[in-house]
N, C-alpha and C positions, 0 to 999 in steps of 0.2 A: 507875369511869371510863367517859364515855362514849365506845366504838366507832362509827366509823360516819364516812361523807367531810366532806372538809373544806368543802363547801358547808354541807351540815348544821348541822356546828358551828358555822359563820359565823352561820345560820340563829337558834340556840339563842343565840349570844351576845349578837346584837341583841334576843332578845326579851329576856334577863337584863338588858341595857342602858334598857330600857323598862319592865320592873318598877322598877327603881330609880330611874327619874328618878321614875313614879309614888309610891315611898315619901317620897321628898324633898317632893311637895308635901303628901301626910300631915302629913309634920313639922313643914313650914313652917306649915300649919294648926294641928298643935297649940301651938304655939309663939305665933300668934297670939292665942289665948285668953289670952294675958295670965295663966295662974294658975301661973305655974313654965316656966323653960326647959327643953328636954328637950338633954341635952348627950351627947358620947359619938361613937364612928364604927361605924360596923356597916360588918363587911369578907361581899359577897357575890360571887357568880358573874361580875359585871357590874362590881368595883371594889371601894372604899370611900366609903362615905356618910357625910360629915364634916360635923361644923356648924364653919361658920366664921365669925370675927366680922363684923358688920356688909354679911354676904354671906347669910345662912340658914344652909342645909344645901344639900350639891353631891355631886356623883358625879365620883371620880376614876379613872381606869385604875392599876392596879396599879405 
């Protein structure tokens, strides 16, 4: 668990919030290639990243 104020964490959460939107366009890219959809939600620090129909994949808050 990280210790430490709550600027910090605020700090650490935004940047978990920007890894993730970064993994969404990954996916969206892979998913473009047309050779299989990648399905499924990955729960991180920053939400869960969910593929949704006819939307991609997204990042939600908990």
């Amino acid at each position: 668990m990280l210790t430490s104020t709550p600027e910090n964490l605020t700090r650490r959460e935004e940047q978990a919030r920007t890894l993730a939107a970064r993994i969404v366009v990954l996916l969206d890219n892979l998913d473009d290639l047309g050779i299989g959809v990648t399905v499924g939600q990955l729960h991180t620090p920053a939400g869960v990243i969910r593929r949704q129909p006819e939307r991609g994949w997204t990042v939600t808050d908990r």
